[in-house]
N, C-alpha and C positions, 0 to 999 in steps of 0.2 A: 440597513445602512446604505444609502444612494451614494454611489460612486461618482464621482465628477473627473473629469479627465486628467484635472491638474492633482487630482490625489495620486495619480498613478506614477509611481519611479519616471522619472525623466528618459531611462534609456530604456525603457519598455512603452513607454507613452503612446510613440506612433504605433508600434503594433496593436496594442490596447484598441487603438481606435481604428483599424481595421478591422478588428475582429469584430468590435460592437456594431461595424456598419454592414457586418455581412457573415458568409461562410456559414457553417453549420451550428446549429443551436439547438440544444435540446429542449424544447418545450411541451412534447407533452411524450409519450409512449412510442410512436410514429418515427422518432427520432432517429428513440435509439436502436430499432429496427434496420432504420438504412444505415448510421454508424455500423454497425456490427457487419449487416453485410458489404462495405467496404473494407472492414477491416481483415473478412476472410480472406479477401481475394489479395491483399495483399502480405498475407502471412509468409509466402518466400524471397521476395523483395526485402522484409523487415528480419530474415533471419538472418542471425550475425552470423561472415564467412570466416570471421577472425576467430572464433571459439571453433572447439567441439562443442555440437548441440544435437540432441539424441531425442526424440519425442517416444513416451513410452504410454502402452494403454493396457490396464490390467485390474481385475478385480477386486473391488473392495465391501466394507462391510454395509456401506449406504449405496454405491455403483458400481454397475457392472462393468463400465466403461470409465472408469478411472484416467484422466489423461494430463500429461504432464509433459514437460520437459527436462532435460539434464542439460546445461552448460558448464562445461569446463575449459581451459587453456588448452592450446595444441600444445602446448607441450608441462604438463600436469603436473604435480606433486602430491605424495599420499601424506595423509597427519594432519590435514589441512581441515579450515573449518567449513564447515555446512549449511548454506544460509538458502533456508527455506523464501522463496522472493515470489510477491503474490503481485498479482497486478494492479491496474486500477481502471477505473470506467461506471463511477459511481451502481457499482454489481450487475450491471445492467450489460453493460458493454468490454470489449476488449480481449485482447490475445498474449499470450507470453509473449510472444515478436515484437509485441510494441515497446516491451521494457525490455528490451535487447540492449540498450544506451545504460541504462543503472548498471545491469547485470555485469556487461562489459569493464564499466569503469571499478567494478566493486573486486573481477576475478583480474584483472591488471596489477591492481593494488595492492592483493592479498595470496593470488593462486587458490582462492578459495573454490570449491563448486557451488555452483546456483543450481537450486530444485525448482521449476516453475509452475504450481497447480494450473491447467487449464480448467480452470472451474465452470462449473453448470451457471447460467448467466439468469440473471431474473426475468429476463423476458422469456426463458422457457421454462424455470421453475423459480418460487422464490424461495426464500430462507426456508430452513437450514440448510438448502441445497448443497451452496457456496461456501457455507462453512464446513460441513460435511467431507467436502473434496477436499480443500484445503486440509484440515484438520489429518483427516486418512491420508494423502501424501507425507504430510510430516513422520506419521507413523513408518509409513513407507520409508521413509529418508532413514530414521535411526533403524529399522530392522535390515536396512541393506547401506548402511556408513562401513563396512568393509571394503566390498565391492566397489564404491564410490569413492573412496580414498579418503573419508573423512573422520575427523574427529567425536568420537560420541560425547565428549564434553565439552565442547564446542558449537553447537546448533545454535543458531540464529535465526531469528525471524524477522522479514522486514517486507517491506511494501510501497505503493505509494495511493494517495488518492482515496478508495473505496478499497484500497489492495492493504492503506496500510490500516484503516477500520479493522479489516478481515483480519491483520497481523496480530492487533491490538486482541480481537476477540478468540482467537489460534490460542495467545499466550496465558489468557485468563481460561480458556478453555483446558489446556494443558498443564498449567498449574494447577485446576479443580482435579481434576482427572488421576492428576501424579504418574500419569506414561511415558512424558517425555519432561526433561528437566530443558528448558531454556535457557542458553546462557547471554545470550543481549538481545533488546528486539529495536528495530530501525521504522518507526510508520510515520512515515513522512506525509505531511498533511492531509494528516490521517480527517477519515469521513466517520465521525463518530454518533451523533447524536441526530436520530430521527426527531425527535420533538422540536426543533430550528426555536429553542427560548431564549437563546443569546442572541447578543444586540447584533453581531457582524454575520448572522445567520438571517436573520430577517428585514425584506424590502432591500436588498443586497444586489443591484444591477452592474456586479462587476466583469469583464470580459471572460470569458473562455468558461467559466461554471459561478451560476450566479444561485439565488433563491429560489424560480421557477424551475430552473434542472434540479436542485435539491430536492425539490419536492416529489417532484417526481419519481425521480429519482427511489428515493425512499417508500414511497405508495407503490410503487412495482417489487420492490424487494419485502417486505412486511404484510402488501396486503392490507384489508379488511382492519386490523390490527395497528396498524400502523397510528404511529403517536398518543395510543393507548396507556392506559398502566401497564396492560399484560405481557408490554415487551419484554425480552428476557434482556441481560446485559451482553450474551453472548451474538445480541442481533445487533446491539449500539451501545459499542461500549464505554459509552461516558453514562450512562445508568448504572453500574457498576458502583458499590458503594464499598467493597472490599479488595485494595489496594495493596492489603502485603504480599510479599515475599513474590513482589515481581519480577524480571529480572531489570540489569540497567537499562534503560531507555533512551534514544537521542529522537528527535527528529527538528524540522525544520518547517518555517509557515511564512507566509506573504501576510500582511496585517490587513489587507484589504479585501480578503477571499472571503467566503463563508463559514471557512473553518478556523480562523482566526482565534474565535475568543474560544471555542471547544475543544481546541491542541492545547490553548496555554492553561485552562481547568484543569485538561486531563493531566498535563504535566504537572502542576499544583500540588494534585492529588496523590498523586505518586512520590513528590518529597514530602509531604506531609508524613507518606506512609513509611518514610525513611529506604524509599529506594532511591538507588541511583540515577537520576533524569535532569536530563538540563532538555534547550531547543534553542533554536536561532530563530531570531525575527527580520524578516526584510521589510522594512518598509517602503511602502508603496505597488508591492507587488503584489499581483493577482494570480490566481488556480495557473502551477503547473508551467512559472515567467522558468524554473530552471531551465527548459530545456530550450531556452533561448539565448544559446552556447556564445554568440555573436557578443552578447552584453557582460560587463564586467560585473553586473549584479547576478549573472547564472554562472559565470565562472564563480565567483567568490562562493555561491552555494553549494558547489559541485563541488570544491575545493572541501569546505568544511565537512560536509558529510561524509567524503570520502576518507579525510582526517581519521573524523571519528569513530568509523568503523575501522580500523586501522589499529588506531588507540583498544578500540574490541577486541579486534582480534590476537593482538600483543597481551590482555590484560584479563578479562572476564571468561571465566571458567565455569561449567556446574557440571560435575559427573552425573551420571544416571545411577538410579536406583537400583 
């Protein structure tokens, strides 16, 4: 899908086309190498001063170095729900400090705590790596929801980007599995589908994550393997052909990105299967226009998602086994 500038939202437009005329792109591995080592160095600049935030490293059954964060409210409540919050940086790239802005706006709204896998990144290992972390912090989360003031019938899962792929593949992971019951999950244009067969997936030159980073993208995280039959669903999960007993689902997508027509499939799929899922569609917006707070089109997004997990956390329960 070729982008043209007048497809993009009118109040994103001008940025649109600065991004396309410059700035950082990821196009081939190289990329996201210097990505990443920018983003270390600024991992205390991007920690929020306004939370409690607690970085923890501890042993698990796939790493020795387990790493994560905790954010909570300075001033906290126990009973509250648990929302496991994954990052994004198409798996390759990214630090929990960067989704400091979801997380904040998410423990404002609700007093909820945020658990944040710092997961193994595909430039140094790829899949299962990053589901692995993820997956074993969840664990983590419900074996220690005492101590952390939270709800065990209450866990959430959500993300964004590559973070909320990861959420998507967390919840189908832990549904197989039956160790933790999930009670909402949130993967906001979510990165699901390595094989790019839909139409807004391929020849896609839209700003900030187009088709050449997807690709990429995805051939660092898979490997050899990559857009094979022999992928599993829990590496891309819109391969996934077994849709029940998910939990509710929201998220949110730009109809211009790459993940367009793979969020609204995956959503499909899931009322089909008689879960609970809806999404929002913005039109004309491209990978990630929310966090361009300036525009009435990132407020309106920011606003609903926030809604909606809101509505979660008032409404969607699942005890544990």
């Amino acid at each position: 899908m070729k982008v043209t500038n007048d497809m993009m939202h009118p109040e994103i437009r001008s940025i649109g086309k600065v991004i396309r005329g410059g700035g950082i792109r990821f196009k081939n591995e190289n990329s996201f190498f210097r990505v990443q080592k920018l983003l270390n160095a600024t991992r205390d600049i991007l920690r929020p001063k306004d939370l409690q935030w607690k970085n923890y490293t501890t042993l698990s059954s796939h790493n020795e170095q387990l790493r994560f964060a905790v954010a909570k409210s300075k001033q906290p409540e126990s009973n509250v729900v648990g929302l496991l919050w994954i990052h994004g940086g198409g798996y390759g790239v990214g630090t929990p400090e960067q989704d400091s802005p979801f997380v904040r706006k998410l423990i404002n709204a609700t007093n909820c705590v945020a658990v944040l896998p710092d997961y193994r990144l595909s430039i140094d290992e790829p899949y299962p790596a990053a589901l692995e972390d993820c997956y074993d912090t969840l664990i983590w989360m419900k074996e220690h929801a005492k101590e952390l003031g939270i709800r065990t019938d209450q866990i959430f899962v959500g993300g964004d980007s590559a973070g909320g792929g990861l959420a998507a593949a967390v919840t189908l992971l832990a549904r197989d599995r039956g160790e933790v019951n999930i009670a909402f999950q949130m993967p906001l244009f979510p990165m699901l589908d390595d094989r790019m067969i839909t139409s807004s997936s391929q020849n896609n030159d839209a700003p900030v994550w187009d088709s050449q980073a997807n690709r990429v993208a995805w051939q660092m995280y898979l490997g050899k393997n990559h857009q094979s039959k022999d992928i599993s669903s829990y590496a891309a999960p819109a391969r996934t052909t077994n849709y029940q007993n998910l939990p509710p689902t929201y998220t949110f997508v730009g109809d211009i990105e790459p993940f367009y027509d793979e969020t609204r499939i995956y959503i499909k799929n899931l009322q089909k299967a008689g879960v609970k899922a809806s999404m929002d569609v913005y039109p004309g917006c491209f990978h990630g226009f929310d966090q361009l707070i300036h525009t009435k089109v990132a407020q309106e997004a920011n606003v609903n998602y926030i809604a909606q997990f809101i509505f979660a956390s008032r409404y969607y329960f699942a005890p544990q086994r």
